[in-house]
Wavefront OBJ file of the C-alpha trace (Angstrom):
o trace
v 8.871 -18.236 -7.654
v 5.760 -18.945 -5.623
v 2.009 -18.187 -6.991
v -0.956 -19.108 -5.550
v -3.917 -19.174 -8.261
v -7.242 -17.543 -6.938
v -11.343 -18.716 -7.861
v -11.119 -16.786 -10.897
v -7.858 -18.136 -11.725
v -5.614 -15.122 -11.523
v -2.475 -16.283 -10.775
v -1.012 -14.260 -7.730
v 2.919 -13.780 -6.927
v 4.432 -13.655 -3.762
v 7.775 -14.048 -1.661
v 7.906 -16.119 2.101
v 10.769 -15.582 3.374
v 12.035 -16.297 6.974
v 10.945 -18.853 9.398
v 7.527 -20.779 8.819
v 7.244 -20.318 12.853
v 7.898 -16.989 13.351
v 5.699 -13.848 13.635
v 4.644 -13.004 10.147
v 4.222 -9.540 8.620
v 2.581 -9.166 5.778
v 3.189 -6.424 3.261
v 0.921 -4.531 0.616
v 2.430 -2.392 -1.840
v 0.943 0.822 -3.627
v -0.188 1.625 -6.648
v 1.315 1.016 -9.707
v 4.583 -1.204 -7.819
v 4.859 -4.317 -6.855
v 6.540 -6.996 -3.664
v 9.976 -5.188 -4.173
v 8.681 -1.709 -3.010
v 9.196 -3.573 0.055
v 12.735 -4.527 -0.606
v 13.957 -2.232 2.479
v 11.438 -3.764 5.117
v 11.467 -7.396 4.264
v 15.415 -7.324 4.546
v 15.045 -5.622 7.849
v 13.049 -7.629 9.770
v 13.610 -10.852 8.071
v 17.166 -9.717 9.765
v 15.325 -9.547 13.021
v 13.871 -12.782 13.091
v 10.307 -12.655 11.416
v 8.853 -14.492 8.725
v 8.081 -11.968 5.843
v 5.438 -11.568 3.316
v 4.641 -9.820 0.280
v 2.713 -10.061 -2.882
v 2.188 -8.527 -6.549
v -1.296 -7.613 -6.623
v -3.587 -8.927 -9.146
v -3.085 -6.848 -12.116
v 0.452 -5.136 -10.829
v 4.481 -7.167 -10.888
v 4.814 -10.971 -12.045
v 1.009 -11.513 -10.987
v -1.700 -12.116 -13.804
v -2.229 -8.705 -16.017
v -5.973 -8.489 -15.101
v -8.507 -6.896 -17.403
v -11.032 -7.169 -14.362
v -11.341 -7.746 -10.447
v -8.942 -4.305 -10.362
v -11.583 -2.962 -7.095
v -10.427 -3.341 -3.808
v -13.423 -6.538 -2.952
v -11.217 -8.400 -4.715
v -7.945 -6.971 -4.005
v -9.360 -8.211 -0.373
v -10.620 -11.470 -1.342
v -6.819 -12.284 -3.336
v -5.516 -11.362 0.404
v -7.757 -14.050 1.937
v -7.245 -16.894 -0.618
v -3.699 -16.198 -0.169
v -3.615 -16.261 4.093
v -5.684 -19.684 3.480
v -3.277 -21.170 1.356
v -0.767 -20.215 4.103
v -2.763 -20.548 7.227
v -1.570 -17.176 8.338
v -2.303 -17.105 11.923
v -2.089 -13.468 14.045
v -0.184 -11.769 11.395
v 0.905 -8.168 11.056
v -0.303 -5.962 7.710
v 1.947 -3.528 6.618
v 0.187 -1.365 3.815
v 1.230 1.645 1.837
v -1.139 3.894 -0.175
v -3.240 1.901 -2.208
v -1.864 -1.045 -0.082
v -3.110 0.633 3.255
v -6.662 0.921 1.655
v -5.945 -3.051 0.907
v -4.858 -3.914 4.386
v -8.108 -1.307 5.719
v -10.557 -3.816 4.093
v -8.939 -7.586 3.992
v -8.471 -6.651 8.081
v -12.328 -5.770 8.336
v -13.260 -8.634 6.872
v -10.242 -11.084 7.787
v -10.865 -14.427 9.438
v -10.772 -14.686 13.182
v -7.352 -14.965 14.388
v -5.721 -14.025 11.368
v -4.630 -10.841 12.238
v -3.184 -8.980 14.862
v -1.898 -6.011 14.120
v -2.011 -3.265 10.863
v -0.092 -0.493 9.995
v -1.732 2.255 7.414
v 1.512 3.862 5.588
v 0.831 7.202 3.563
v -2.114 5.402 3.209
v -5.223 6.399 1.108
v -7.930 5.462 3.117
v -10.814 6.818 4.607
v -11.513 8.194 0.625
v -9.463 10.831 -1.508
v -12.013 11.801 -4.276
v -13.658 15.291 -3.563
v -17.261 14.672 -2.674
v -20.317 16.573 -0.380
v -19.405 14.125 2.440
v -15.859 14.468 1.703
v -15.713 18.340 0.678
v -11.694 18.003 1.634
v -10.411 15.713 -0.543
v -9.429 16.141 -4.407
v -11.412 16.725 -7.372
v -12.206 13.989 -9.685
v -10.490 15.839 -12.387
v -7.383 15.224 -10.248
v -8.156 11.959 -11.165
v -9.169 12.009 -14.507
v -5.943 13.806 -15.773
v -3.570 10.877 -13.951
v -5.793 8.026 -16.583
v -5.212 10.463 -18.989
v -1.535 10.757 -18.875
v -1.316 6.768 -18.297
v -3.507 6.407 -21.236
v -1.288 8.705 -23.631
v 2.220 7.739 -22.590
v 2.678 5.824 -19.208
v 6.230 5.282 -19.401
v 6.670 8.634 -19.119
v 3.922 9.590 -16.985
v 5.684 7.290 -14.782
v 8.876 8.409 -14.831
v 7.499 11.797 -13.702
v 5.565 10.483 -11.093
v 8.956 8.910 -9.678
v 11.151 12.017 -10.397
v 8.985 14.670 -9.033
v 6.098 14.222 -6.046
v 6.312 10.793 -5.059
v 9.396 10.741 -3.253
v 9.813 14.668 -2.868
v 12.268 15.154 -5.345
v 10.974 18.130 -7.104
v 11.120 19.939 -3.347
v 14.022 22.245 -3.270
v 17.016 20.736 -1.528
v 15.647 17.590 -2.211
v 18.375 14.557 -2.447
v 17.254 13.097 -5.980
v 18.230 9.193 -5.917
v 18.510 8.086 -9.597
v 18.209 4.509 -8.995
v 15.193 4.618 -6.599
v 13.212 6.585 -9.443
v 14.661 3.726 -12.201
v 13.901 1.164 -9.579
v 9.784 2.725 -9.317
v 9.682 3.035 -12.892
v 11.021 -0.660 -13.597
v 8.246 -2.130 -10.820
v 5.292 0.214 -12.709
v 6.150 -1.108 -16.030
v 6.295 -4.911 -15.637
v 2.136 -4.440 -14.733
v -0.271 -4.178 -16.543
v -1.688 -0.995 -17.915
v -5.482 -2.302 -17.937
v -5.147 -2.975 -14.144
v -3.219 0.146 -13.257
v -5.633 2.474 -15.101
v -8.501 0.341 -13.331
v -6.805 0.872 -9.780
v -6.657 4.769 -10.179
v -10.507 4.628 -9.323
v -10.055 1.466 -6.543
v -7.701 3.917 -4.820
v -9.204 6.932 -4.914
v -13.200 6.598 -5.265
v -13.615 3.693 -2.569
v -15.287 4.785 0.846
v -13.082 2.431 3.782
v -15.287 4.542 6.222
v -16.717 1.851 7.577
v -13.728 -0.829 7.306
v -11.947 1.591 9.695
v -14.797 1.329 11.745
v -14.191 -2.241 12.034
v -11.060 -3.106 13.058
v -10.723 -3.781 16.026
v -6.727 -4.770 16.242
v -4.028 -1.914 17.479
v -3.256 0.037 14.350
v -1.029 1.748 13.351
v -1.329 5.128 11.130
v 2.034 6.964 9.596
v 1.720 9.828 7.574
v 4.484 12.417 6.172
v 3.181 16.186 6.366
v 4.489 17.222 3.008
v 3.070 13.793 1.116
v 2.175 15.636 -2.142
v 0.409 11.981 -3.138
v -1.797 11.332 -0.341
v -2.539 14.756 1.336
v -2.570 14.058 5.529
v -5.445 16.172 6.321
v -7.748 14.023 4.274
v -6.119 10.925 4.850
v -4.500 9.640 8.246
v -5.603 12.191 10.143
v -9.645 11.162 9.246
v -8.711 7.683 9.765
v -7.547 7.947 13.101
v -10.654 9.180 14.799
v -11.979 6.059 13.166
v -10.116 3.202 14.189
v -11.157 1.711 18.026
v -7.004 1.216 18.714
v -5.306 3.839 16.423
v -2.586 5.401 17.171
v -0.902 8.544 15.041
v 2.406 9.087 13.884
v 3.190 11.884 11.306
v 6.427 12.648 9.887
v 7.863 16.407 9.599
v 8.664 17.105 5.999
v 8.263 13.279 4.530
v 7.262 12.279 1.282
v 4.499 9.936 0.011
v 7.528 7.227 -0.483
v 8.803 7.640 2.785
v 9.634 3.960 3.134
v 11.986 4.244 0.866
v 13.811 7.486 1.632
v 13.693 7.335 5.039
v 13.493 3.412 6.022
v 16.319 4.356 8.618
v 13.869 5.967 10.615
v 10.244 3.947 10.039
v 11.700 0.742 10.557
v 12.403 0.646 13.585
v 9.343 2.709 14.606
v 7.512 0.097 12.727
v 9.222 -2.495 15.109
v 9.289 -0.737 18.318
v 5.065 -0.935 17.401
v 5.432 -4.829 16.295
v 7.144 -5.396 19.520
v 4.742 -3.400 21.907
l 1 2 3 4 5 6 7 8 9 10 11 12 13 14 15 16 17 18 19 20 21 22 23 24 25 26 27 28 29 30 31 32 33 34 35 36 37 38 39 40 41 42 43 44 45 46 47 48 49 50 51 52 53 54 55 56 57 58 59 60 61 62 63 64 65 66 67 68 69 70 71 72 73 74 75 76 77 78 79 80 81 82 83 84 85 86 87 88 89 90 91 92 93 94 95 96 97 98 99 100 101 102 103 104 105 106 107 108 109 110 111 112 113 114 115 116 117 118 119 120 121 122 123 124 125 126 127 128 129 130 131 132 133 134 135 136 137 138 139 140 141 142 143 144 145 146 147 148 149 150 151 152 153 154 155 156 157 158 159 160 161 162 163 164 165 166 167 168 169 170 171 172 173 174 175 176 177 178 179 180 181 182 183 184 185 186 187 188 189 190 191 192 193 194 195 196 197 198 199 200 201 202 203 204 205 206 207 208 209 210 211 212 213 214 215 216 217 218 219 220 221 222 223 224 225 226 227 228 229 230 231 232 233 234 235 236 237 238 239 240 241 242 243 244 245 246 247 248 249 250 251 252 253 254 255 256 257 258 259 260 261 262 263 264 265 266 267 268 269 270 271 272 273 274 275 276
């Protein structure tokens, strides 16, 4: 098992697989998983010939259970010890929900060179919380009741999560996968409940207005229209009159966890855009 420890010494997990001379992806999970949310992607292309990254997030998996640094400053500065220690050079960043608010400001602020394409997944950014510059997004209280229910019981508040909106299982027809919701549920719980209560307000109180704004590399932006997590209208369809070299690609009828349920079809769309 490979860590990397940071300046503050948290101790960060994370798997390299594949070639050390291959193009490397690098992937950023949501909130409250870990590396093996991307179980389904790093198989894939590590099956296509890439070298393959991902990592537990401070606070979140095997990494350190952080009582503090849960923002996303240091969620980005983690990212950037950890592509120094491997000298990532022109890498791709895959990021999902939190993750894609992760990869949104560690590309902003990312070395020269490091990066060279990123991909926003049912992604959070520009900012969810309901505000008078954001008079679309969702109330605090929204909020407010998910630290309360993590606060009270979050085994369970977790295995609802799973069960129900995340992967679009409480939708009527809906194909309910027992093992993905144990396999969510199993990731949340190995965290650390300081850190995930922390990141409910890193995720959706942060402004990446202006981290969108800077990047400059082709990005990427998927979105399913029924994501009852990360509503589109006030997520990837805001950030993509943002970005300089964004380009839009929404899903009919996905979930938030779309990755999962439907890796079939976003894997190769996410190569096809690799590849381009």
């Amino acid at each position: 098992m490979a860590f990397i420890t940071t300046k503050d010494g948290t101790q960060i997990f994370y798997k390299d697989w594949g070639s050390k001379d291959a193009q490397t992806i690098v992937f950023h999970h949501g909130w409250p998983l870990s590396a093996d949310d991307w179980d389904a992607q790093m198989l894939f292309f590590l099956g296509k010939g890439y070298r393959v990254i991902a990592h537990d997030r401070r606070g979140h998996g095997r990494s350190t259970q952080t009582d503090t640094g849960n923002e996303m400053d240091t969620y980005a500065a983690d990212v950037i010890e950890l592509a120094d220690h491997l000298d990532l050079r022109n890498a791709v960043h895959i990021g999902h929900s939190t993750g894609g608010g992760e990869v949104a400001r560690y590309v902003a602020r990312a070395k020269s060179g490091r990066v060279g394409k990123a991909v926003l997944v049912s992604a959070v950014p520009p900012i969810m919380v309901k505000s008078d510059k954001n008079p679309k997004g969702l109330p605090i209280e929204v909020f407010d009741g998910l630290r309360t229910a993590l606060a009270a019981n979050r085994a369970q508040f977790y295995l609802d999560v799973a069960s129900g909106p995340f992967y679009g299982f409480n939708r009527e027809g809906a194909k309910v996968l027992p093992g993905t919701i144990q396999n969510w549920w199993r990731q949340g719980m190995i965290g650390g409940a300081k850190a995930h209560y922390d990141c409910i307000a890193a995720f959706s109180e942060t402004d990446f207005t202006e981290d969108l704004k800077a990047i400059t590399v082709p990005t990427l932006v998927m979105h399913g229209d029924d994501d009852q997590i990360v509503p589109i209208a006030d997520a990837a369809e805001l950030s993509i009159k943002l970005l300089k070299q964004g380009t839009l690609k929404i899903y009919k009828g996905y979930p938030h966890g779309m990755l999962t349920t439907h890796a079939d079809v976003l894997n190769p769309d996410l190569l096809a855009f690799i590849k381009a």
